[in-house]
C-alpha positions in Angstrom: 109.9 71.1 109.3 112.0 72.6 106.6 111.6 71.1 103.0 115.5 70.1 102.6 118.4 72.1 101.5 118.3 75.7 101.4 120.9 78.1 99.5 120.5 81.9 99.2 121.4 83.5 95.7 122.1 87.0 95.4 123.2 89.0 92.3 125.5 92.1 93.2 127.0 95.2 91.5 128.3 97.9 93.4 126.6 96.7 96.4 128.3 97.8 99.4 126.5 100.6 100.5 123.5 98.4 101.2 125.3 95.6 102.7 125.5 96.3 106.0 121.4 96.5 106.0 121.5 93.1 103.7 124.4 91.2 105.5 122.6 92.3 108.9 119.1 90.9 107.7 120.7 87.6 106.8 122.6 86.8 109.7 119.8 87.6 111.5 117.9 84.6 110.3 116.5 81.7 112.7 116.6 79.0 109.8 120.1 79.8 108.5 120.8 79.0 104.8 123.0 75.9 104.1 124.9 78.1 101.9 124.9 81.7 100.4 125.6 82.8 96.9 126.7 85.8 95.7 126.5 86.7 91.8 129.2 89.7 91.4 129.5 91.6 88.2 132.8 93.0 88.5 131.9 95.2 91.5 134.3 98.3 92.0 133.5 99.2 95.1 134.3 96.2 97.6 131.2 94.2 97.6 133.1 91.0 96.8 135.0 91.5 99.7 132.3 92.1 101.6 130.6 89.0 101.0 133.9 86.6 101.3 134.0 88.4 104.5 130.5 87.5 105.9 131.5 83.6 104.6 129.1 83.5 101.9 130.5 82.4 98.7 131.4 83.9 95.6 131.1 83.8 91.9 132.4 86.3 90.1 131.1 87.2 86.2 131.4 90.6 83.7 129.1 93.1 83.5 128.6 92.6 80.0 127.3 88.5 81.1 124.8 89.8 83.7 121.2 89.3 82.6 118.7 89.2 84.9 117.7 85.9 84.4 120.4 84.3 82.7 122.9 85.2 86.2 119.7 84.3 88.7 120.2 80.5 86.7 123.5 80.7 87.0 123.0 80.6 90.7 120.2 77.2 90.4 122.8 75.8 88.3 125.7 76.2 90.5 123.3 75.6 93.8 122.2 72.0 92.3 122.2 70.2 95.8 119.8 72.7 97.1 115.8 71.7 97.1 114.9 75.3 97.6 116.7 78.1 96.4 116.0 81.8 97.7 116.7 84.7 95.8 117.3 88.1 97.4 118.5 91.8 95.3 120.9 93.6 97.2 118.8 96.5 98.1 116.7 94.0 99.8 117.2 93.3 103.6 115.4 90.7 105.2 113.1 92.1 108.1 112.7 89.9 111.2 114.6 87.2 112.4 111.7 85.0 110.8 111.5 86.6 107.1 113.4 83.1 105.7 111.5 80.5 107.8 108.4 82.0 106.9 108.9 82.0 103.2 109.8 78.3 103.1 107.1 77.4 105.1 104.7 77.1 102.3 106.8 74.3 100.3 105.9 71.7 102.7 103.1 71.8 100.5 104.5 69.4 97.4 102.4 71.7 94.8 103.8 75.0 95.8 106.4 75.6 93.1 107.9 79.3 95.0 106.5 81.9 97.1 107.5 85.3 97.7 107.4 87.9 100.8 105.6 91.2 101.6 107.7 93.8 100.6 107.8 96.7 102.8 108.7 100.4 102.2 112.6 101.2 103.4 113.0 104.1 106.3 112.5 107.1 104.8 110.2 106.5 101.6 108.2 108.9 100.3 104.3 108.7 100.1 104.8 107.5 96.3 107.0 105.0 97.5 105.2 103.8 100.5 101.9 103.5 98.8 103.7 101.1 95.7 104.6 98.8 98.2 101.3 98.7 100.4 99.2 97.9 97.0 101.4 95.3 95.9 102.0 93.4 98.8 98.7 92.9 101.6 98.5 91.9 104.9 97.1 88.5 103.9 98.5 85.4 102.2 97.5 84.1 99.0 97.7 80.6 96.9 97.8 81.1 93.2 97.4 78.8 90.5 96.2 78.4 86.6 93.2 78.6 87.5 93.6 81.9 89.3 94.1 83.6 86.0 90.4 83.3 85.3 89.9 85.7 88.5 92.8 87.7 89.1 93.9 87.9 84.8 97.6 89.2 85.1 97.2 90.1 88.4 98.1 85.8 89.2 101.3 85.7 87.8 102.7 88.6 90.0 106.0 87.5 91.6 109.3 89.5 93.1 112.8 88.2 93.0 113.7 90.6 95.4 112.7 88.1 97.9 111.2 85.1 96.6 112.3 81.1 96.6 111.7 78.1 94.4 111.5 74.5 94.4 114.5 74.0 92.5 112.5 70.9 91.3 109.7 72.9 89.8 112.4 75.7 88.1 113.9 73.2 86.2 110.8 71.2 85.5 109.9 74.5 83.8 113.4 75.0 82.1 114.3 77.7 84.5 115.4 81.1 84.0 115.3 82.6 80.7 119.0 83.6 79.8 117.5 86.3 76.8 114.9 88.3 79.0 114.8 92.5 79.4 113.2 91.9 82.8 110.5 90.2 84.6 111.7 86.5 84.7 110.7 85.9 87.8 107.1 86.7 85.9 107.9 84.1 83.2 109.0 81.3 85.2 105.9 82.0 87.2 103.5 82.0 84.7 105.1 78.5 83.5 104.6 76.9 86.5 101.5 77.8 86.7 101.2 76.5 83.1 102.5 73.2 84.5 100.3 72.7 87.0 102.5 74.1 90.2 101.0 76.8 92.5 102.6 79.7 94.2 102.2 81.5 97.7 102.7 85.4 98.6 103.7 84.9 102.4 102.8 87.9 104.1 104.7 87.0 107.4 107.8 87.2 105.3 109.3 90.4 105.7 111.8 92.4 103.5 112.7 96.1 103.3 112.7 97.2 99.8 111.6 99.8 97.6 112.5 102.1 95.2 112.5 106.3 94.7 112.8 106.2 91.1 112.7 109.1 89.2 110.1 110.0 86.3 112.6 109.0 83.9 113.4 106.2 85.3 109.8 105.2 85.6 109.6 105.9 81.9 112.6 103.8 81.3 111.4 100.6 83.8 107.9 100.5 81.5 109.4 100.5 78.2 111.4 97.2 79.5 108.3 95.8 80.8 106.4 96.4 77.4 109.3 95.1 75.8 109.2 91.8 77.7 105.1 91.7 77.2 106.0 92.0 72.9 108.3 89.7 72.7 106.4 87.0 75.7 102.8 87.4 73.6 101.8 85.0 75.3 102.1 86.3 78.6 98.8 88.3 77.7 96.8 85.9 76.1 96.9 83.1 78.4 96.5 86.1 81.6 95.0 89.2 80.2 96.0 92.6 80.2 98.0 94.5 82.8 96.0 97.3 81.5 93.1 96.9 84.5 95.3 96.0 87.3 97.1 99.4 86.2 93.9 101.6 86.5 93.4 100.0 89.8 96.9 101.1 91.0 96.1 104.9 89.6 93.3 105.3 91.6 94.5 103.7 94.8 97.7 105.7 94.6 95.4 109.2 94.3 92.8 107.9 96.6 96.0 107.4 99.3 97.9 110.7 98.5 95.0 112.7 98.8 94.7 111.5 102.3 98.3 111.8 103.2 100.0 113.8 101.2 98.3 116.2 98.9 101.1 118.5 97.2 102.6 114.8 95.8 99.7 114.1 93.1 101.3 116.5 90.2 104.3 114.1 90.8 101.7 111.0 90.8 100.4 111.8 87.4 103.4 113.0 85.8 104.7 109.3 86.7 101.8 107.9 85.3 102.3 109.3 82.1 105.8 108.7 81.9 104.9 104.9 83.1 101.8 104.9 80.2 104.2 106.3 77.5 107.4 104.1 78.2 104.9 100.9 78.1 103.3 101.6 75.1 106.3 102.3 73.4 108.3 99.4 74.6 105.1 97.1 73.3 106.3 98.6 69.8 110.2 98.0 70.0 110.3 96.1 67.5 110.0 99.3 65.3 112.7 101.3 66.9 116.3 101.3 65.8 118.7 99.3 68.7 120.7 101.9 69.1 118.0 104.5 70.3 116.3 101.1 72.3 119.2 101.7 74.4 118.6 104.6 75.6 115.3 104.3 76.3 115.5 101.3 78.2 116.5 100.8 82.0 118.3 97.7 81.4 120.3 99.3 78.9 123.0 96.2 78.8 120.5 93.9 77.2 120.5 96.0 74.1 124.4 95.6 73.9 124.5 92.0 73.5 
C-alpha cells in the first residue's frame, strides 16, 4: 500500500552524460512516480532536453539561484500535491526495478518523517571508493530517532539526498529546506525532525548506484564546506556530538579494508585523510578568512558569490 502521491525531484546541471544510467533506473521502476521534476540550472549540454524527452517536467533556474537546499525546496514547493517527495542527484541511478517501492515502504509508518537507500559503489570504483560506500551504507535497515543521538551521537542524523524521500508533511512541519546552507541540508532537516519528534529509516533494500572518485583536493575542498556548515549550524554538535569519533572509525575501517584488498592504495588513504582533517578544521574557522579566499577553498564555490 503506497502512502499517497509520489513525485520525484531532481536538481540538474550538465547532466547528460549520466542520463541514460539515471533515465534508465527510473523508468525501470515498479511503483512509478505520479510526476517527475527536474531542477535545471541553465544546463549547456542538453539535459533539459533530455528530460522533456523522457516526459518528466521541467523547471528551469540560473546557476547563480541554485543552492543546494534552497532549489531541493523549490521542488517541495512546486510538488505541493504530493504526500511524499523523493529526491534523486543526477549521478545517481536507481538499481532494481524495486529501489522506489522499497524506499516508500517505510512511511506507511505515520512517524517516519523520510528514509533514504543503500548507496552502492558505480562500475568501476576504486577500492577508496568502494570501501566509502560499504561503511556508510550496511546490509541492514535502521529506525532512527531523538533518542538515537544518545547512542549513535552524530552518527543519527546521517542522511543522503542522493536518494532519499520525505513526508512532505513532516518537511514543512520542520520549515523545510534551508535556502542559505553550504551543504548538508538533507542533515539539517534531519536533525529537525528528529528534534520534532519524527523518525527516519535507512532502507537497505533500496538500491542506488552512486559514488564519487574525488580527488585529494577535492576532498579538501568537500570538508572545508562541511566544517563550514558545522560553524555556522552550532547546534548541530551540541544536541548530537562530534563527527570527530565516527571519523576515526571510518580511518581505520578504510585501512583495515585496503590492506586486505588493495595495498599500494593506503599512501592515497592517508594523504586523503589529511587533506579531509585539514579542509574541516579550517572550514570550522571561516569565519576568520576573507570571502574571497573562502571561495576558493570551498567545493560549493557559488555559495560564496551570493
Amino acid at each position: 500500500m503506497t502512502p499517497g502521491r509520489i513525485e520525484v525531484i531532481i536538481p540538474t546541471y550538465n547532466a547528460a552524460r549520466y542520463w541514460p544510467a539515471l533515465s534508465a533506473g527510473i523508468r525501470a521502476q515498479s511503483l512509478r512516480p505520479a510526476r517527475v521534476i527536474v531542477i535545471d540550472s541553465a544546463s549547456k549540454d542538453g539535459t533539459a532536453d533530455l528530460a522533456r524527452d523522457d516526459g518528466f517536467e521541467v523547471l528551469e533556474i540560473t546557476p547563480q539561484q541554485f543552492n543546494h537546499g534552497g532549489t531541493r525546496q523549490m521542488g517541495a514547493d512546486y510538488a505541493s500535491d504530493a504526500a511524499i517527495l523523493i529526491y534523486l542527484t543526477q549521478d545517481a541511478a536507481p538499481f532494481g526495478e524495486d529501489a522506489f517501492a522499497n524506499l516508500v515502504r517505510p512511511f506507511e509508518n505515520s512517524e517516519i518523517g523520510a528514509a533514504y537507500g543503500r548507496q552502492l559503489p558505480r562500475d568501476g570504483a576504486s577500492p577508496i571508493e568502494a570501501h566509502g560506500r560499504h561503511f556508510s551504507y550496511a546490509e541492514s535497515p535502521m529506525l532512527r530517532s531523538w533518542e538515537s543521538r544518545q547512542t549513535m551521537g552524530f552518527k543519527s542524523i546521517f542522511f543522503s539526498n542522493a536518494f532519499g524521500a520525505y513526508r512532505r508533511e513532516a518537511l514543512m512541519s520542520v520549515g523545510g529546506f534551508s535556502s542559505d546552507v553550504i551543504f548538508g541540508e538533507d542533515t539539517l532537516v534531519v536533525a529537525r525532525m528528529h528534534r520534532a519528534g519524527w523518525k527516519t529509516a535507512y532502507v537497505a533494500d533500496a538500491l542506488t548506484k552512486h559514488s564519487h572518485d574525488y580527488t585529494i583536493g577535492e576532498e579538501f575542498r568537500r570538508y572545508f564546506d562541511i566544517g563550514v556548515l558545522h560553524s555556522r549550524e552550532s547546534w548541530l554538535n551540541e544536541h548530537f556530538g562530534s563527527a570527530s569519533g565516527e571519523g576515526r572509525r571510518f580511518v581505520f575501517s578504510e585501512l583495515k579494508y585496503l590492506l586486505r584488498k588493495s595495498p599500494h592504495h593506503i599512501p592515497s588513504a592517508v594523504a586523503r585523510t589529511l587533506a579531509k582533517y585539514l579542509g574541516y578544521k579550517i572550514g570550522r574557522r571561516e569565519s576568520r578568512i576573507a570571502p574571497r579566499l573562502k571561495h576558493r577553498l570551498g567545493m560549493n564555490r557559488q555559495y560564496w558569490l551570493r
